[in-house]
C-alpha positions in Angstrom: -59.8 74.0 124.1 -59.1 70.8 125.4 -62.0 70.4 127.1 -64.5 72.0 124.0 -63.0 69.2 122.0 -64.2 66.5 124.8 -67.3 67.7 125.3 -67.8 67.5 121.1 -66.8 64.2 121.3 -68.9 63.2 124.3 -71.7 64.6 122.0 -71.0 62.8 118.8 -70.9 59.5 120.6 -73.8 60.2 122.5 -75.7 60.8 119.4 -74.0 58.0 118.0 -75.2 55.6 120.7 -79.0 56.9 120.1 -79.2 56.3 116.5 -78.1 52.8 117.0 -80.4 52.4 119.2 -83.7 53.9 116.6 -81.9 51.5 114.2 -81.6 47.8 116.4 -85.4 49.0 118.0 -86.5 49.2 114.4 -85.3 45.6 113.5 -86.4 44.3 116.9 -90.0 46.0 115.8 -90.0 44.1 112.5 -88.9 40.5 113.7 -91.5 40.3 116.4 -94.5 40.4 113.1 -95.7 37.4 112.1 -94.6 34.8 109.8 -96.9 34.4 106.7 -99.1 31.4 106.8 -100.4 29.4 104.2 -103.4 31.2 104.2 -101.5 34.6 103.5 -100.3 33.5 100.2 -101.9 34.8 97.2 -104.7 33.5 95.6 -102.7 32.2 92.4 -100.8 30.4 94.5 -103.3 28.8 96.5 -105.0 27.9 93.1 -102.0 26.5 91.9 -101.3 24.3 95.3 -105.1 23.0 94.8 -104.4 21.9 91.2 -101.9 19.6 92.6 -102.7 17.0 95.1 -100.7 15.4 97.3 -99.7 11.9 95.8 -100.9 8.6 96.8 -99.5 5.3 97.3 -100.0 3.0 94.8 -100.1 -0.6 95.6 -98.0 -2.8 94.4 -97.5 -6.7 94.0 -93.5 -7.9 93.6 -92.9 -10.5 91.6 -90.1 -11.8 93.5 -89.5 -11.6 97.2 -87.2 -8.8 98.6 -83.9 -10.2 99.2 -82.9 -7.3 101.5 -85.9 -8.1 104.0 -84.9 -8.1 107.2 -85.1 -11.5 109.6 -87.8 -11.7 111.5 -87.8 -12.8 115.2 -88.6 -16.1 114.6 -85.5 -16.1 112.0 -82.7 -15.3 114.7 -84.7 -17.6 117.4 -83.7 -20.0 114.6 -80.1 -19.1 114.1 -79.8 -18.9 117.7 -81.0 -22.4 118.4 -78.8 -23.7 115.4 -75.9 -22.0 117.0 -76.7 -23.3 120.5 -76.6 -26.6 119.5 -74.4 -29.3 121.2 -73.3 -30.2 117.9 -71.3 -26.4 116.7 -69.4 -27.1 119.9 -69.4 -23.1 121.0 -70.4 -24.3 124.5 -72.7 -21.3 124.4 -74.2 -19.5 127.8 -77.8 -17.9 127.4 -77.7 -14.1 127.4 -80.7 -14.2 129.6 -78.8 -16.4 133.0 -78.2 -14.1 135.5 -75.0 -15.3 136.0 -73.7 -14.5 132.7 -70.0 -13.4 132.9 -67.3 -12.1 130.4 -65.5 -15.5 131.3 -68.4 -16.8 129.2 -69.4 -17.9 125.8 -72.0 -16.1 124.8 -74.0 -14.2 121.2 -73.3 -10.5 121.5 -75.2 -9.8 118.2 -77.1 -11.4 115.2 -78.2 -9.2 112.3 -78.5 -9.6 108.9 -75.7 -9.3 106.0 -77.0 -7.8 102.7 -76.8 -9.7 99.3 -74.0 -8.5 97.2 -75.1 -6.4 94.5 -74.7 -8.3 91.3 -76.2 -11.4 93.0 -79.3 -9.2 93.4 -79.4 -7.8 90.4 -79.0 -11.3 88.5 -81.5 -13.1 90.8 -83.9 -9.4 89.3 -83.1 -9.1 86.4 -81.6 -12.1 84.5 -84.1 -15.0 86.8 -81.2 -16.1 88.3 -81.3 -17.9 91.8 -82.5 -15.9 95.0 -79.2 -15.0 96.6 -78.6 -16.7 100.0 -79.7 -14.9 103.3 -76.7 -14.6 105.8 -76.3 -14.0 109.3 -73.3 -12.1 110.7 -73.2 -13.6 114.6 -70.5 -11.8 116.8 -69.4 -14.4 120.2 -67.9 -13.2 123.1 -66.0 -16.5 123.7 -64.3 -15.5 127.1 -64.8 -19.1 128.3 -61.3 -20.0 125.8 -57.8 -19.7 127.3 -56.6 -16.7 126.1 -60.5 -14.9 125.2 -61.6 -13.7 122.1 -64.2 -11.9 120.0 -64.9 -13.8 117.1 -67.4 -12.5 113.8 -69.3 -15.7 112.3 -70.9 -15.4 108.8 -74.1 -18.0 108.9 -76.3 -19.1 106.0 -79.3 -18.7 107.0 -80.7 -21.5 104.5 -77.9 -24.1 106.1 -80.8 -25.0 108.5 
């Protein structure tokens, strides 16, 4: 008896196994056909995809410049001058000598600082004043006694 009731259980898993089997090699079957392509859709859709073209650009002339372009090269060759003059007393290496240490003064990074809001929108909207361009400049000034990392805020238009 004991072993009738194994050999019926052998069976029903066995049977089991091969009907999961029909089932995953019936999926596997439909996810190897292929994906529709454009060309399969029907023809009201196509029609419809043809009644609308892709849009164009439309050129436009501002009346105003953008005051959230971005500086140029020539723009931070010029803050970079201005801020390696004798006269800011930074006592500023060049990035580019090869023997540029951390025990020296030297421009880590220069980008640009975006225009608050509400100056923008007045200088838009209400013909107020461009807002002012500024430059945030980040020093590694390890040339000082105890060394530092210091954020400057530039006007760009100071120069």
């Amino acid at each position: 008896m004991i072993r009738s009731s194994y050999a019926a259980a052998l069976l029903l898993l066995i049977s089991f196994i091969c009907r999961v089997n029909a089932v995953l090699d019936h999926h596997n079957q439909n996810a190897r056909l292929p994906h529709h392509r454009r060309s399969d859709r029907p023809a009201a859709t196509r029609q419809f995809l043809s009644a609308c073209p892709a849009p164009v650009d439309i050129p436009v002339n501002a009346t105003k410049p953008n005051p959230f372009a971005k500086f140029t090269q020539a723009d931070i060759d010029a803050i970079v001058a201005w801020l390696e003059a004798p006269a800011r007393g930074l006592n500023l290496t060049n990035m580019s000598s090869p023997k540029l240490t951390q025990s020296d003064n030297y421009i880590w990074l220069v980008e640009e600082l975006k225009p608050n809001k509400t100056d923008v929108l007045a200088y838009l909207d209400r013909n107020a004043t461009a807002p002012p361009s500024y430059a945030r400049v980040v020093i590694n000034e390890g040339g000082k006694a105890i060394p530092d990392v210091t954020e400057y805020y530039v006007c760009f238009e100071t120069f």
